[in-house]
C-alpha positions as CSV (number, residue, x, y, z in Angstrom):
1,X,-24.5,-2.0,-44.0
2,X,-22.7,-1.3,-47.3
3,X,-18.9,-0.8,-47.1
4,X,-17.1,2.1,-47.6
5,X,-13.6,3.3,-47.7
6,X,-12.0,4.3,-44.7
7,X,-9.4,6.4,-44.3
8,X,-9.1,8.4,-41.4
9,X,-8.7,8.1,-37.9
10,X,-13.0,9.5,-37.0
11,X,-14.0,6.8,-40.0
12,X,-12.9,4.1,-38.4
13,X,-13.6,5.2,-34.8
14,X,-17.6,5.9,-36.2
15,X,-17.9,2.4,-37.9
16,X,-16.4,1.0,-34.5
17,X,-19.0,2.7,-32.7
18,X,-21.9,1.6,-34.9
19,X,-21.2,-1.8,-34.4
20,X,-18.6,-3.0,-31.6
21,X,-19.5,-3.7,-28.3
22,X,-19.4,-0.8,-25.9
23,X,-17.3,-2.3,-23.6
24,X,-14.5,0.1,-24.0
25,X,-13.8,3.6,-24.2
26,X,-10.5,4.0,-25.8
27,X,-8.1,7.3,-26.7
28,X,-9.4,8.6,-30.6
29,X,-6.3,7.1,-32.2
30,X,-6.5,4.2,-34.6
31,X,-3.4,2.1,-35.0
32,X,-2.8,0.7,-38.5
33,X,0.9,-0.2,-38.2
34,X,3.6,-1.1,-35.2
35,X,6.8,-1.0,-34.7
36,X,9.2,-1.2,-31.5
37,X,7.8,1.4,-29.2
38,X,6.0,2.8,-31.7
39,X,2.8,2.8,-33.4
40,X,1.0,4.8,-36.6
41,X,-2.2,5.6,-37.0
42,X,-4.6,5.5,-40.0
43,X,-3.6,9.4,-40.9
44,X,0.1,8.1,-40.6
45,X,0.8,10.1,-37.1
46,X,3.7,8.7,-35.0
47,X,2.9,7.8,-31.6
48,X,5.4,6.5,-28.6
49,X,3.4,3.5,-27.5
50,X,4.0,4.0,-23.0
51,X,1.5,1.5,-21.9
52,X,2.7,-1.8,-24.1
53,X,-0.8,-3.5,-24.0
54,X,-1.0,-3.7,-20.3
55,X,2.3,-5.3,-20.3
56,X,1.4,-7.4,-23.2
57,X,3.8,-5.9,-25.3
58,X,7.3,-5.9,-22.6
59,X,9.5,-6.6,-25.6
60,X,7.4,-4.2,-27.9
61,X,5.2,-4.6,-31.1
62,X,6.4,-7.2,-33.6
63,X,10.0,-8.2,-32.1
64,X,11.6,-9.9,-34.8
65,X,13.3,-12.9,-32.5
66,X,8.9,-13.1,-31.6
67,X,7.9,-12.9,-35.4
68,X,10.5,-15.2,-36.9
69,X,9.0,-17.9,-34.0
70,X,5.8,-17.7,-35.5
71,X,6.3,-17.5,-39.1
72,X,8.3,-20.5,-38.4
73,X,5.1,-21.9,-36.8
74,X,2.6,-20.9,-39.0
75,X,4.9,-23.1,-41.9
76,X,4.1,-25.9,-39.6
77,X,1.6,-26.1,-37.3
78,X,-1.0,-24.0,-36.1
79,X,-3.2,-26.2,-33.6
80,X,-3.6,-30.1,-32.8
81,X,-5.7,-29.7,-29.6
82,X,-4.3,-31.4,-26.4
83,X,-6.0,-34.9,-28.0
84,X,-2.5,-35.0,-29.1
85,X,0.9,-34.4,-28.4
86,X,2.9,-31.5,-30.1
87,X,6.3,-31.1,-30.8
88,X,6.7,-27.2,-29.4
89,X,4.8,-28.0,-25.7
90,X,7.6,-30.0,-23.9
91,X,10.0,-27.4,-24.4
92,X,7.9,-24.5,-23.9
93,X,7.0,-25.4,-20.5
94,X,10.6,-27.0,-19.5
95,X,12.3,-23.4,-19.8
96,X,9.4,-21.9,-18.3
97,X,9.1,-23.8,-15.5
98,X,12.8,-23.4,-14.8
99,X,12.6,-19.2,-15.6
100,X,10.1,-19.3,-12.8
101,X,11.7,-21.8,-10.5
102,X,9.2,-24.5,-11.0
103,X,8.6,-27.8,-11.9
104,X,5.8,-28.0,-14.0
105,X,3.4,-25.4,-16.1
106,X,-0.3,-26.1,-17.1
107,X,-0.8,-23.5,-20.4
108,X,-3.7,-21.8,-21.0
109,X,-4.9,-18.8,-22.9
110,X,-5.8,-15.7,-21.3
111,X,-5.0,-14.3,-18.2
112,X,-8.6,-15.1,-16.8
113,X,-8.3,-18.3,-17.4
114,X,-4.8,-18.8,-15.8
115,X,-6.7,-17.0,-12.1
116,X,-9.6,-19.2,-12.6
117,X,-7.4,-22.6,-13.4
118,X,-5.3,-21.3,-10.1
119,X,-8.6,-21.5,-8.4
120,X,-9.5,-25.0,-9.2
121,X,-6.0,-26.2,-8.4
122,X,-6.1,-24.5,-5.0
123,X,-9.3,-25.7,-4.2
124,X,-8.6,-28.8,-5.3
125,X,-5.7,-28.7,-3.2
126,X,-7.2,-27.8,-0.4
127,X,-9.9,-30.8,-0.6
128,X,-7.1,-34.1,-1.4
129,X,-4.0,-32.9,0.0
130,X,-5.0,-30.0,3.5
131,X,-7.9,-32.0,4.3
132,X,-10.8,-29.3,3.7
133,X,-14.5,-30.4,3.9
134,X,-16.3,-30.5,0.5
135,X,-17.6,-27.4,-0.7
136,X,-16.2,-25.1,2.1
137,X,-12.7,-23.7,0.5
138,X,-12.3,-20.3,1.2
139,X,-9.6,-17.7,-0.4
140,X,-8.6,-14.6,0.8
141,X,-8.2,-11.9,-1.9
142,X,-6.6,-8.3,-1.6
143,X,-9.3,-5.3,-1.5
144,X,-8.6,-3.4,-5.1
145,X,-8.3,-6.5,-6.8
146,X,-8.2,-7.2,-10.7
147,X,-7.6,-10.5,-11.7
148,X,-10.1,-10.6,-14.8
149,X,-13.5,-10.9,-15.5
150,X,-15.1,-13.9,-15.5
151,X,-18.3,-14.2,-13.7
152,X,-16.2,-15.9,-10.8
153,X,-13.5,-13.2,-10.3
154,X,-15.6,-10.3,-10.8
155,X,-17.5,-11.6,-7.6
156,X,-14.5,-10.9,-5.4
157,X,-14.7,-7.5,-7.2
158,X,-14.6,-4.4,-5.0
159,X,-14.8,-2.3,-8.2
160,X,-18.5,-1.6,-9.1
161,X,-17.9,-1.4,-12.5
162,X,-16.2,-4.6,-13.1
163,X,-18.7,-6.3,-10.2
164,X,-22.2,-5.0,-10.3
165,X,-25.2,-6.3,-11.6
166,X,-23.4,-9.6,-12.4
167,X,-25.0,-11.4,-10.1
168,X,-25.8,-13.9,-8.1
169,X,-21.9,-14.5,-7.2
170,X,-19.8,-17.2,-6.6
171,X,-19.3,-17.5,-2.8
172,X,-15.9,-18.7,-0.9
173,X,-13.7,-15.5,-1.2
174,X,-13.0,-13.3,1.9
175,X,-12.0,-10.1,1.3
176,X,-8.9,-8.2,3.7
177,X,-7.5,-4.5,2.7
178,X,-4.4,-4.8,0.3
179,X,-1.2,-5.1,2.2
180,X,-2.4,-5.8,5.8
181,X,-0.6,-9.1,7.3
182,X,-2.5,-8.8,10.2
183,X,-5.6,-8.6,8.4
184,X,-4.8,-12.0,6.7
185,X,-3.3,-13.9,9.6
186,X,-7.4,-12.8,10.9
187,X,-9.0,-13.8,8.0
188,X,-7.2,-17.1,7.3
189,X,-9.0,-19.9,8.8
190,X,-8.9,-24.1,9.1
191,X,-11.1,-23.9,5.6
192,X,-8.6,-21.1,3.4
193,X,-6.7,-22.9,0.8
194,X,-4.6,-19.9,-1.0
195,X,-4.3,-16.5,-0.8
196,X,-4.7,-14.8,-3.9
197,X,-2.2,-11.7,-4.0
198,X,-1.0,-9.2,-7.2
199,X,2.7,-8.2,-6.2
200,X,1.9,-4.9,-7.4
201,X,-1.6,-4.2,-8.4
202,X,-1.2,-2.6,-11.6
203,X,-5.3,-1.9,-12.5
204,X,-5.3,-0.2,-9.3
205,X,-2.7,2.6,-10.5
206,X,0.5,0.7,-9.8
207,X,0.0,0.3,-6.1
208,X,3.2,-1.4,-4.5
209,X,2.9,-3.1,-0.9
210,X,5.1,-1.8,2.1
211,X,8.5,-3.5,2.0
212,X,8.3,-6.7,3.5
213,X,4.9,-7.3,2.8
214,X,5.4,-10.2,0.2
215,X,8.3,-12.0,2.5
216,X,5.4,-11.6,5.6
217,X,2.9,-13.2,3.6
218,X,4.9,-16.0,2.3
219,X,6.2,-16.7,6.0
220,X,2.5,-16.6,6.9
221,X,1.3,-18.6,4.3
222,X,3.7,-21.3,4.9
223,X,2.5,-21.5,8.5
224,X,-0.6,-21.8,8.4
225,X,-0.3,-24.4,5.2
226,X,-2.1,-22.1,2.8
227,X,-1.3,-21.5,-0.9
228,X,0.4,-18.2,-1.5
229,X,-0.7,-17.7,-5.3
230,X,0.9,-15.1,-6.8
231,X,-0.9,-13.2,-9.7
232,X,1.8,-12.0,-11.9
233,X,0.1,-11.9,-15.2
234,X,0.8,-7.6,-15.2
235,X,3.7,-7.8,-13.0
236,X,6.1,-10.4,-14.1
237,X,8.1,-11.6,-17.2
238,X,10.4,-8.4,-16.8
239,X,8.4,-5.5,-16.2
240,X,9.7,-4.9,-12.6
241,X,13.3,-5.4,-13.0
242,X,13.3,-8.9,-12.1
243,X,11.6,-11.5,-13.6
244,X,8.5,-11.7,-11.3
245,X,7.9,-9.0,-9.0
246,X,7.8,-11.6,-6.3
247,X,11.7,-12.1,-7.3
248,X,12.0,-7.9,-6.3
249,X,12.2,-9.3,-2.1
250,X,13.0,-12.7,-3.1
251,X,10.2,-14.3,-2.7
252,X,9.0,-17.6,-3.6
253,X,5.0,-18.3,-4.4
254,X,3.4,-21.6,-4.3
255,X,1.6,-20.8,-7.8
256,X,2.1,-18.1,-10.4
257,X,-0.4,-16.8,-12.9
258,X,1.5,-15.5,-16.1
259,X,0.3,-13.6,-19.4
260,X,0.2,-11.4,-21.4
261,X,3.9,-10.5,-22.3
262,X,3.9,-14.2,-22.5
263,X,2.3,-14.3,-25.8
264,X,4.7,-11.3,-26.9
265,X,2.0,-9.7,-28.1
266,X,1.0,-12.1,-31.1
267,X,-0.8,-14.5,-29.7
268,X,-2.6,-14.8,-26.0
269,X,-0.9,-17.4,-24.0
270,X,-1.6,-17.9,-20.1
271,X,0.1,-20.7,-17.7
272,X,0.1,-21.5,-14.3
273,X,3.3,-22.5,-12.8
274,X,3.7,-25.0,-9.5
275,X,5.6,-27.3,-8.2
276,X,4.2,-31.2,-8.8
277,X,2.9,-31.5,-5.3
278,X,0.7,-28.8,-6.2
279,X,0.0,-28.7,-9.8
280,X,-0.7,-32.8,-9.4
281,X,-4.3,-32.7,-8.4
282,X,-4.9,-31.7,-12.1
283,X,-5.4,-35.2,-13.8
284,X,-6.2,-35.8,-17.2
285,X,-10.0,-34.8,-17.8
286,X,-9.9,-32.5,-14.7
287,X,-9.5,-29.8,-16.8
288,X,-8.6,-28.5,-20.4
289,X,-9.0,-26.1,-23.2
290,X,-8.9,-26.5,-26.9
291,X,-6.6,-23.9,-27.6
292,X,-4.5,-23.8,-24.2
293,X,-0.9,-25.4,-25.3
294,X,-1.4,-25.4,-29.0
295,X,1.9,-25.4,-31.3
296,X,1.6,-21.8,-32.0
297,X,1.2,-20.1,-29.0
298,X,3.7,-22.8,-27.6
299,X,6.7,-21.6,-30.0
300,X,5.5,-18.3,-29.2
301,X,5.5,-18.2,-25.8
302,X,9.3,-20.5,-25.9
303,X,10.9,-17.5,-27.8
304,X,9.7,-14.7,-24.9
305,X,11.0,-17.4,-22.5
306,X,14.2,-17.2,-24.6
307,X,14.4,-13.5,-24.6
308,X,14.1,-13.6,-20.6
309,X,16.4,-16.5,-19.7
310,X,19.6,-14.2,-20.7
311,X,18.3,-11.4,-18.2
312,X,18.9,-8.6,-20.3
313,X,15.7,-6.7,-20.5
314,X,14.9,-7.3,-16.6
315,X,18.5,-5.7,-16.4
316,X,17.5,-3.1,-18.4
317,X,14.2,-2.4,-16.6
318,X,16.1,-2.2,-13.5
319,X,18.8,-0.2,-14.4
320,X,16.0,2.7,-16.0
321,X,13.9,2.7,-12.9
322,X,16.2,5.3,-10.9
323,X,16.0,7.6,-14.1
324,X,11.8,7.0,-14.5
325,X,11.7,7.7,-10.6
326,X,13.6,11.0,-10.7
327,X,11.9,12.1,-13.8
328,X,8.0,12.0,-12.3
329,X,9.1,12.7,-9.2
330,X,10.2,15.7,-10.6
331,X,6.6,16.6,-11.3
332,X,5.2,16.1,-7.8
333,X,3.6,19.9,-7.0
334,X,3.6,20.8,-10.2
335,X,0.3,19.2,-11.3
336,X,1.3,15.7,-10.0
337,X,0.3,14.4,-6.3
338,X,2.0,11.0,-6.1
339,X,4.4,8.7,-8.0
340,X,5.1,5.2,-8.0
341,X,7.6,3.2,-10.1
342,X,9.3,-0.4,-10.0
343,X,11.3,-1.1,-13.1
344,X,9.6,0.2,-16.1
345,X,5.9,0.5,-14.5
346,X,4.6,3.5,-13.3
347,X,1.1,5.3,-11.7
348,X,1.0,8.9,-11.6
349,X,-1.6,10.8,-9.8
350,X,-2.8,13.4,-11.5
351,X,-3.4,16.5,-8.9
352,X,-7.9,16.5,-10.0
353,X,-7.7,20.0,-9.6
354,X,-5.7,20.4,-12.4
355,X,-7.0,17.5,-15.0
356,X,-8.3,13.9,-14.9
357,X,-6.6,11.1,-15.7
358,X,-8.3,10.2,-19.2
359,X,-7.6,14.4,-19.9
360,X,-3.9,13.8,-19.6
361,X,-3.3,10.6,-21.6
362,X,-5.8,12.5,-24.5
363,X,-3.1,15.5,-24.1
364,X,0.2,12.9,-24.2
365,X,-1.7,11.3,-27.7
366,X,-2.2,14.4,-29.2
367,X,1.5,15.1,-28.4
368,X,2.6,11.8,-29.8
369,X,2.8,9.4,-26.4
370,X,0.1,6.8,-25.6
371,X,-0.9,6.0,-21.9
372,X,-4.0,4.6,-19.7
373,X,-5.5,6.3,-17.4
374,X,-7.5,4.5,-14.4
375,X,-9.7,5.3,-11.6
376,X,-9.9,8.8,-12.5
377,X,-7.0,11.0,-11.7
378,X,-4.4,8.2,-12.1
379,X,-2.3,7.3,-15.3
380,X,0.0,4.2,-16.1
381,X,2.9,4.6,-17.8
382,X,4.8,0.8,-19.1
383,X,6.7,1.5,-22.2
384,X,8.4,-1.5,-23.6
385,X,11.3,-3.1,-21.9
386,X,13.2,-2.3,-24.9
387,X,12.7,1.7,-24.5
388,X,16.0,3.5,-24.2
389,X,16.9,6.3,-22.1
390,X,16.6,8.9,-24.4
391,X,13.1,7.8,-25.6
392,X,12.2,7.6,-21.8
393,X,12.6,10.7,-21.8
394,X,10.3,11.7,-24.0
395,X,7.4,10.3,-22.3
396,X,8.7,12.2,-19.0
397,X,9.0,15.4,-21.2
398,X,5.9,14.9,-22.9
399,X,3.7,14.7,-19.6
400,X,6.0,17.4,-18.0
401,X,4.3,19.4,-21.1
402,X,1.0,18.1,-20.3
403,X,0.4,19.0,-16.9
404,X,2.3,22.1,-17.2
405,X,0.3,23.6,-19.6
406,X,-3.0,22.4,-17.8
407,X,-1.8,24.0,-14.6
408,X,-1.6,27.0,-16.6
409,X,-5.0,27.3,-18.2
410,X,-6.9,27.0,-14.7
């Protein structure tokens, strides 16, 4: 293919479509500069970025405390492998062990990789330390799940999409309906090592447990000496108002997966986060990655721990969560169905009858503010944590507009 010059917004979209992967279906809109919350495309159109990268982005594109870290970085060193030490790793995972409440942090990459690393710890677990029989560890996983999609997670899929034709699956995963204790306490037997849980499970359309859901799992985790690992790779680092979602009821996990925002949206960074009674059944060539820890992503990921540790932006979240409510609330009946919010995270039901999901968030670009939508009638709103109350607004406004105006045309 000969190259050509590209310059709008349907050149770039065609050439993508000649020769990228399928695997996506994304809004028209070509980003060629970002900014804060917001984003231009190719044509130079000014969009209001409200879904952050899946929570990728919590501090928004290109903060300059997150840019400075890896400029500094890149004048140094980019990548040593973990044949080495490194001068940016030890501190990294010190300050996020302690933002977390734990005592010790294995990096890794992507998100994925963090759930499937929690696996093999749990497991693991569950073989030196609970006593389990070889090669009979079972997990219980939440119905609606979305940890990834690896050839392992996607087995405990419930999704079709994600799960079919994948096959043949990786067994030892037992399945319960999201937010049922009693359901669990049933399903747990002498072989379960963890239960794998999202606090809120944001693929899903923002789906938030009954209170006192997370406090009965830990209690029942705890009891029957099973792993309560806590999937916050979506959830945590600020998006909820707190600094994990588990921290909303005040609850404690064994393990924690964390991403995206971890990375600041520079560079992917994963880690899992345990205490040493757990996290030591990992000894040295028990597991690895090339990239996982590397100077880079470690200086990275040590200034979005920095940016955390003073609490401001979970403070922030929390105190715009009472504003996000009453704005979509607002909407219910008038082309909305449903609402759900915690911090600066949101899934709006779209009434079908009126539009689908991927309808509305094409209406909010062509208005200027970027969403996802997911399983059909639902949208996700998760602007950046650093979104003031005025540009919240917006985004309210903007899909007040939206459904409004679809209403109408019926």
């Amino acid at each position: 293919m000969t190259e050509t010059a590209l310059t709008t917004n349907q050149s770039f979209i065609d050439l993508e479509d000649q020769v990228a992967a399928h695997n996506y279906s994304p809004l028209p809109v070509v980003v060629t500069e970002a900014e804060g919350i917001w984003v231009t495309d190719v044509e130079g159109n000014r969009y209001l970025d409200a879904l952050s990268g899946y929570s990728a982005l919590n501090f928004g594109h290109r903060h300059p405390d997150l840019v400075a870290a890896a400029k500094a970085q890149l004048d140094r060193s980019t990548l040593t492998s973990r044949a080495f030490h490194n001068d940016q790793l030890g501190p990294f995972c010190r300050d996020l062990a302690a933002l977390v409440g734990k005592e010790s942090v294995l990096p890794m990459n992507t998100g994925a990789e963090a759930v499937e690393t929690a696996l093999k710890i749990a497991r693991k677990w569950g073989y030196l330390v609970k006593g389990v029989p070889a090669d009979t560890a079972e997990v219980v996983v939440m119905s609606g799940n979305f940890h990834g999609r690896t050839t392992t997670i996607i087995s405990f899929s419930d999704d079709p999409e994600a799960h079919d034709h994948y096959g043949p699956y990786t067994p030892g995963f037992v399945t319960v309906p999201y937010g049922d204790l009693a359901a669990i306490e049933a399903a747990i037997t002498d072989h379960t090592v963890a239960v794998l849980v999202e606090p809120i499970q944001g693929e899903q359309g923002v789906q938030i447990p009954k209170e006192g859901f997370l406090p009965g799992l830990r209690e029942l985790c705890t009891e029957r000496n099973v792993l309560m690992v806590a999937d916050e790779i979506q959830s945590g680092l600020g998006r909820t108002g707190t600094t994990l979602a588990c921290g909303y009821e005040g609850v404690e996990a064994d393990m924690y997966t964390l991403g995206k925002a971890l990375g600041g949206g520079i560079i992917p960074v994963s880690a899992v986060a345990a205490d040493r009674k757990v996290m030591d059944v990992i000894t040295p060539g028990t597991h690895g990655s090339t990239f996982g820890g590397n100077p880079l992503a470690a200086a990275v990921g040590h200034a979005v721990v920095k940016l955390l540790a003073t609490g401001e932006h979970q403070a922030h979240a929390a105190e715009l969560e009472p504003y996000f409510r009453e704005q979509l609330e607002a909407l219910i009946g008038k082309g909305v169905v449903a609402v759900r919010v915690r911090g600066l995270w949101a899934g709006v039901d779209i009434d079908p009858d009126v539009m689908t999901g991927k309808a509305a968030c094409k209406a909010l670009a062509k208005k200027g503010v970027l969403a996802k939508d997911t399983h059909g009638s639902t949208i996700r709103l998760a602007p950046p944590l650093t979104i003031t109350k005025d540009e919240l607004t917006v985004v309210t406004d903007t899909l007040a507009e939206v459904v409004a105006e679809a209403a109408a045309a019926r």
